[in-house]
C-alpha positions in Angstrom: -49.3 -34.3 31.4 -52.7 -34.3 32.3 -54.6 -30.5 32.9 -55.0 -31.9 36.9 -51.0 -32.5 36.4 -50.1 -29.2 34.7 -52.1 -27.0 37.6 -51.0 -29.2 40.3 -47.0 -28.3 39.0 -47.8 -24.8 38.4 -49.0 -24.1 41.7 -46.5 -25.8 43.3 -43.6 -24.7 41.4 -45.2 -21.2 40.1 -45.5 -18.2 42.2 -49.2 -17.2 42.7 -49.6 -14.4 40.4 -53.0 -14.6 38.7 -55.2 -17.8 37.1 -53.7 -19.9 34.5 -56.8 -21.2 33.1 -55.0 -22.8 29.7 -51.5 -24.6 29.1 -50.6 -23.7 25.4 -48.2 -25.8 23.3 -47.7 -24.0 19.9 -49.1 -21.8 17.5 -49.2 -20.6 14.3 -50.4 -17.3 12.4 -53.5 -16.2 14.6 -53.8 -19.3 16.7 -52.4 -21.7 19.0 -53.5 -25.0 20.5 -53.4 -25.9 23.9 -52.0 -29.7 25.6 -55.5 -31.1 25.3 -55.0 -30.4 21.1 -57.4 -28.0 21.1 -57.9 -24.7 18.7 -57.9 -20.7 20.0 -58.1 -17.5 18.0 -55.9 -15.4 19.5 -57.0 -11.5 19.5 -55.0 -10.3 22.3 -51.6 -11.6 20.8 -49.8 -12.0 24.2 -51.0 -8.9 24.8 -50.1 -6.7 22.1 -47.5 -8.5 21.7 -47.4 -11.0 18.6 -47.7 -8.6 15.9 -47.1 -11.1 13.1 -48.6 -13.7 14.9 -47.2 -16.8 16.2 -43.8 -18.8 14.7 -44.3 -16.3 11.4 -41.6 -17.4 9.1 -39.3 -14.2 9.7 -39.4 -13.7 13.2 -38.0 -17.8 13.5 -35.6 -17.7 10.8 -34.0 -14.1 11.8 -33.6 -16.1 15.6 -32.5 -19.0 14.2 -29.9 -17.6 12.6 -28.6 -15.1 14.9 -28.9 -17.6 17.6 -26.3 -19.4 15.7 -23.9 -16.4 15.0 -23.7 -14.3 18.4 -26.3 -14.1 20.4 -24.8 -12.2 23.5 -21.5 -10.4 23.9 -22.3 -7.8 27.0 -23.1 -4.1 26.9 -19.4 -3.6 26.7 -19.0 -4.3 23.0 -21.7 -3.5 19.9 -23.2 -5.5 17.2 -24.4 -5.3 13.7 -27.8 -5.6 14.9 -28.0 -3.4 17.4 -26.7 -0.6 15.2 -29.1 -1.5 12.4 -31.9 -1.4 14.2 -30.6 1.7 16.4 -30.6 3.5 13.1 -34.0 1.8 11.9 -36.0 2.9 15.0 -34.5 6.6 14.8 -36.0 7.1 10.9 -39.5 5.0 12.3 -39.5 7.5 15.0 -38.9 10.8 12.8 -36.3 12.0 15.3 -33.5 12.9 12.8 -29.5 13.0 13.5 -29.8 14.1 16.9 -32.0 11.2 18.1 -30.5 8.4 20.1 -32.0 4.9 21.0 -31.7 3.2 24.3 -32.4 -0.8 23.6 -33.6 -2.9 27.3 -35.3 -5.8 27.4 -39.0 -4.7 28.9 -41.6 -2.2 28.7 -41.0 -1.7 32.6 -37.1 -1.2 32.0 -38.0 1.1 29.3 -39.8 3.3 31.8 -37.6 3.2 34.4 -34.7 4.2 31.8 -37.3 7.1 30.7 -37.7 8.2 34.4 -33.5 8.5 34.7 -33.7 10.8 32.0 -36.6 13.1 33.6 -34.2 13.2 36.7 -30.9 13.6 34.9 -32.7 16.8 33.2 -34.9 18.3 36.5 -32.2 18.0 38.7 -30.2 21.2 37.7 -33.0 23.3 38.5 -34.2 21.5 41.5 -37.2 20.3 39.5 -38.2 16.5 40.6 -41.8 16.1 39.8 -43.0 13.8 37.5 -46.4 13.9 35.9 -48.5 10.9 35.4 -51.9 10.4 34.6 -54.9 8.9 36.3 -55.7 5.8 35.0 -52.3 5.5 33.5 -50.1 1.9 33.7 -46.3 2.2 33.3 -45.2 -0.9 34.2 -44.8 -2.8 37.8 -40.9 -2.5 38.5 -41.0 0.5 41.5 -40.1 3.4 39.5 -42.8 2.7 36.6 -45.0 1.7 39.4 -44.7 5.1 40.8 -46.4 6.3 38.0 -49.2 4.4 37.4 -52.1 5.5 39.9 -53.5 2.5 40.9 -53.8 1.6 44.2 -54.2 -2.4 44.1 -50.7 -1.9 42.5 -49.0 0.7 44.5 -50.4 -0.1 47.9 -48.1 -3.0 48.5 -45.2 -1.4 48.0 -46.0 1.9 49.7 -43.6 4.1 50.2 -42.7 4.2 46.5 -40.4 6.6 44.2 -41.2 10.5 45.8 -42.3 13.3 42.8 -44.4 11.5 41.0 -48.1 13.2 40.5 -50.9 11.9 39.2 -53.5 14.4 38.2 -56.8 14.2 35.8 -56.4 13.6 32.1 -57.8 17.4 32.0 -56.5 20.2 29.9 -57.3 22.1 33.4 -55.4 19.9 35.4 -52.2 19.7 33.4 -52.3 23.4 33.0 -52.6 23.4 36.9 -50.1 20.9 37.6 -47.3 22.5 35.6 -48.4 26.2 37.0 -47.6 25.1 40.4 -43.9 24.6 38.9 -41.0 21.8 39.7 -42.0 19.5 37.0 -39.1 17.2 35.4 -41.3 15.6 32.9 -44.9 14.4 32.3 -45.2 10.8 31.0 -48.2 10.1 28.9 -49.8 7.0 27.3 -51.3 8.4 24.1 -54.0 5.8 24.4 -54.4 3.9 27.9 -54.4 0.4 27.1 -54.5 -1.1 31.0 -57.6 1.5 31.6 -60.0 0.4 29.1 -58.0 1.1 25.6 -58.7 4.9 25.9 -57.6 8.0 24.2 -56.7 11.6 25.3 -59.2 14.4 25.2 -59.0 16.7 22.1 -55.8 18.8 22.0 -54.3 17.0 25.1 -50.9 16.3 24.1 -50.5 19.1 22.0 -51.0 20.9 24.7 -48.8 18.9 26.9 -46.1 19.9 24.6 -46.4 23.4 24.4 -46.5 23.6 28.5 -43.4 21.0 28.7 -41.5 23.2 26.4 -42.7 26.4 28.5 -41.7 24.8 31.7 -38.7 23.4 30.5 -39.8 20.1 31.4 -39.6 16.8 29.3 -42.8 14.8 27.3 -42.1 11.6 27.6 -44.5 8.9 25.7 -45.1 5.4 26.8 -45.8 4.1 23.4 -45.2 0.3 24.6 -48.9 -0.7 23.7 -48.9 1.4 21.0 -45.9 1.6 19.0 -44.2 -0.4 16.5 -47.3 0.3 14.4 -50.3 -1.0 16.7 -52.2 1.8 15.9 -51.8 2.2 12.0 -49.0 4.8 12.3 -45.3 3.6 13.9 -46.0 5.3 17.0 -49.0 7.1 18.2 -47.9 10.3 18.4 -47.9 10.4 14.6 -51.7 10.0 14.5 -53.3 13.0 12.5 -54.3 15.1 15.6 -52.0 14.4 18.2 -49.1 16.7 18.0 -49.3 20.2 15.5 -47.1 19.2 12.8 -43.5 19.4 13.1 -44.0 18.6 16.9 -42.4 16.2 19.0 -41.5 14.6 22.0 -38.4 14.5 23.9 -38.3 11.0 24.5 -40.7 7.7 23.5 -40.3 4.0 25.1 -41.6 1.1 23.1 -41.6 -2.9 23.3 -44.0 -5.6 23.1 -45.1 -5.7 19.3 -41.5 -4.0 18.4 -39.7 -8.0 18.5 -43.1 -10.0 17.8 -42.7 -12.2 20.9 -38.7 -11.6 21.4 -38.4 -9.6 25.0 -36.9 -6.1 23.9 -37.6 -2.7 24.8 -36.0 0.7 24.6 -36.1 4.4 24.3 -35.6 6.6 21.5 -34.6 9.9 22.4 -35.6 13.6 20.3 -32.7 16.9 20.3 -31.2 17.7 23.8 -32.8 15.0 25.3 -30.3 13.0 23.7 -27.4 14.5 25.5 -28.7 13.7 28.8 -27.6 10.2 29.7 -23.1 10.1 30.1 -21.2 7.3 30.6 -22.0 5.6 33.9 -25.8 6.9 34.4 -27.8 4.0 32.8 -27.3 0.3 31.5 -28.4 -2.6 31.2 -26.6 -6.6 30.8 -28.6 -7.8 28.1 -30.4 -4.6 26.6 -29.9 -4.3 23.3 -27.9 -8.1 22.5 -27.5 -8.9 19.2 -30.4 -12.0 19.1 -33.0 -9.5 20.5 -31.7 -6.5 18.1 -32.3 -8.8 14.9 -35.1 -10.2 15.9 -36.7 -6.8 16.4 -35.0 -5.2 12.9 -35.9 -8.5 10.9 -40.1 -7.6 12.4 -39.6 -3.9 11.5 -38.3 -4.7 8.6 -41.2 -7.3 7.2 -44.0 -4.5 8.3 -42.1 -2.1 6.3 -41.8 -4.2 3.3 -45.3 -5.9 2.9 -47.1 -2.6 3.9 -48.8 -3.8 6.8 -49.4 -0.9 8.6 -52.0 0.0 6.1 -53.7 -3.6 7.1 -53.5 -3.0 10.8 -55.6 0.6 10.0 -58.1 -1.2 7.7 -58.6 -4.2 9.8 -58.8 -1.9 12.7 -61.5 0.1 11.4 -63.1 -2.8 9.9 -63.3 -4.8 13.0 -64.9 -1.5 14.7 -67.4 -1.5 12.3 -68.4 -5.6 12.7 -68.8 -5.6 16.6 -70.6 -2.3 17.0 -74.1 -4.0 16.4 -73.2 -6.8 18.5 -74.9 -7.7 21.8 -73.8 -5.7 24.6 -71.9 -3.9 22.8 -71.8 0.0 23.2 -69.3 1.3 21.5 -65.5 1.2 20.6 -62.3 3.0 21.5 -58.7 2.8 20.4 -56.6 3.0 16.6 -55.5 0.5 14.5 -55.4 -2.8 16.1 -55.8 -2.0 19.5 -59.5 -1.9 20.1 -61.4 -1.2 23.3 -65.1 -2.6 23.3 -67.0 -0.8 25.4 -69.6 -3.3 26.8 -73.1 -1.5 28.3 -72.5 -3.8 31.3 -69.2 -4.2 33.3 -69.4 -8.0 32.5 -66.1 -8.0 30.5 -64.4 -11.3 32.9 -67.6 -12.9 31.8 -67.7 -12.5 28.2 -63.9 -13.3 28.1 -64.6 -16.3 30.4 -67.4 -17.4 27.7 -65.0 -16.5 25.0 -61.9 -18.6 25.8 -64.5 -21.5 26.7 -65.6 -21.4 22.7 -61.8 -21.0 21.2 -60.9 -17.1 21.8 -58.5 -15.2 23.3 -59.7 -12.0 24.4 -59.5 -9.8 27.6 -61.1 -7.4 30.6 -58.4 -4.7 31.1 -61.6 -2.8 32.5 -64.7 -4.1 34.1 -66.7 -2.7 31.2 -64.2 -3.6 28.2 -62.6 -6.1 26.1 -59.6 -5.4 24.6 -58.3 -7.2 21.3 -54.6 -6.5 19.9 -54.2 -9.1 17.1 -51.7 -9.3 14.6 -51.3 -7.2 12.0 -51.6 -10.1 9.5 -55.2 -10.9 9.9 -57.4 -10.9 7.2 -60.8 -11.8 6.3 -61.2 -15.0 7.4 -59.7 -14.3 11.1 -62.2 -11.7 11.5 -65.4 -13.6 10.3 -64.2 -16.2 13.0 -63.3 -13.8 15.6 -67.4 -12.3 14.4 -68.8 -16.1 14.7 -67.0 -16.9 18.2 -67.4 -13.0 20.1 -71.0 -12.7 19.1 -71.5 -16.3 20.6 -69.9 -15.3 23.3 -71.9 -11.9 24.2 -75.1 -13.6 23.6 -74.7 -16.5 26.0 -73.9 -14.1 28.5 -76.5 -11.6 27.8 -79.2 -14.8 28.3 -77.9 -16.0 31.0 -78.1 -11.6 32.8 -81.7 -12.3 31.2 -82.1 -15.5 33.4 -80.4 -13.6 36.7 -83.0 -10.7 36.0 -85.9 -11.6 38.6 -89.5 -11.0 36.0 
């Protein structure tokens, strides 16, 4: 199939959801290769997604040989695997005996399970508002739409859920928002990947917690992007500084790097949170099956044993430290392996443009950043060719702003 052939099928066949600029055929470890045989670096890893990379050795042999044991049996029955890893994700998580795990297959179905909860626990009380935050991205199914303040997304689909409130990412403002009383829950991203990889003002969610726990109200994390060890720790929340220790939430969701490429998400519930949910509330056909339960508990399971959250924090800090003297370049955001590069011009669609045309996957979540997610296998010689191909990159755009720049 020729590149004219592959756009011409995928815009007749495809719905028309965004460009497609690259048909890719396989990969391995950091890279892949696309129809026309050429290489790429991937840094964004499917979007935080491919934590150890692509067709790693465990993630294909723990779905090969699930695939040919049981695969799917229905959310009527259990499995082995879903009880492994229910139990795996509960001691990852810190949440102790009274934690419970909801498995799904999305981050979006995560959030929408996470926003059953806040109403299962507001609605004795009459309390129906939901807190989100500006900038925040929950996921495009209605419900997680509703809470992610953005109004190329929400427009669209106006009217969405009711209750939901987005306010500043303020200490002022969430002191505000929960004075005026009625809140269910606040949902919080502990770092904003969509917006530009960023993180929460000083004392932010510590203080979220002590006003959800004054309100009776419910912190709930998104920790898709970041959990499942993205940032160095297994979830976010369990960065130094975040919560005063001892603290937790009530509930988290996670998915992407949690099955390395498998589709699975979930929720992991914290004390009386857990007693929310009954028989008949929530569910979900293929949450939690047993091919997408191994997969996930055989990736956990790797990270655990080869110690790689202590590469995703060294490679994180290392790669922060290469590109901060790079052209364009003002600065960096982000933990672990999810980095925001703050650029000092918002050409970020232009230096990932420039990047994927030299053999690197990158991308623009803000006009001004590029974000990279790689796996948490990389080593030494990903990141001197990530170095050699990004700094190409920034400079040839940088020379051609020079050229555009009247004398």
């Amino acid at each position: 199939m020729t590149n004219a052939d592959w756009k011409a099928a995928a815009e007749r066949d495809l719905m028309s959801l965004g460009p497609r600029p690259r048909l890719f055929e396989r990969g391995e470890g950091s890279h892949v290769w696309d129809d026309e045989g050429r290489r790429y670096l991937d840094f964004l890893g499917g979007i935080a997604v491919n934590c150890l990379g692509h067709a790693h050795p465990v993630f294909v042999e723990a779905v090969s040989r699930q695939a040919a044991t049981l695969a799917h049996v229905s959310n009527y029955f259990t499995s082995r695997p879903q009880l492994e890893l229910a139990a795996r994700l509960k001691r990852l998580a810190g949440t102790g005996e009274t934690g419970r795990v909801f498995l799904a297959n999305s981050g979006s179905e995560a959030n929408e399970t996470a926003l059953k909860l806040a109403r299962l626990h507001g609605a004795p009380r009459g309390a129906h508002t939901i807190l989100c935050l500006e900038g925040a991205f929950h996921g495009r199914t209605t419900g997680a739409l509703s809470i992610t303040p953005k109004a190329a997304y929400q427009d669209p689909f106006a009217p969405l859920m009711p209750g939901a409130k987005a306010i500043a990412r303020t200490i002022d403002a969430l002191e505000a928002a929960f004075a005026q009383g009625g809140v269910a829950a606040v949902v919080i991203e502990p770092i904003q990947g969509e917006a530009g990889v960023r993180e929460l003002p000083a004392g932010f969610l510590a203080r979220a917690r002590e006003l959800a726990t004054e309100h009776d109200a419910l912190l709930i994390l998104d920790e898709v992007q970041t959990g499942a060890g993205r940032t160095g720790e297994w979830f976010a929340f369990q960065l130094p500084g975040m919560l005063p220790e001892g603290a937790l939430p009530d509930a988290v969701t996670f998915a992407k790097s949690v099955a390395a490429g498998f589709p699975l998400g979930g929720l992991i519930t914290f004390g009386a949170a857990s007693e929310l949910f009954y028989p008949g509330t929530h569910n979900s056909t293929f949450g939690g099956n047993p091919l997408a339960a191994h997969a996930a508990d055989a990736v956990l399971a790797h990270i655990e044993e080869e110690g790689l959250l202590a590469n995703v924090a060294a490679r994180g800090a290392q790669l922060r430290e290469a590109v901060a003297e790079l052209p364009l370049v003002a600065g960096t955001r982000g933990a672990g392996l999810l980095i925001g590069i703050a650029l000092s011009a918002p050409v970020a669609s232009d230096v990932v443009a420039a990047a994927l045309e030299r053999g690197l996957i990158v991308n623009a979540p803000a006009p001004d950043t590029i974000r990279l997610a790689p796996a948490y296998t990389i080593g030494d010689a990903e990141i001197d060719e990530f170095l050699t191909l990004f700094r190409d990159a920034l400079a040839a755009v940088a020379a051609h702003r020079t050229q555009e720049i009247p004398a």
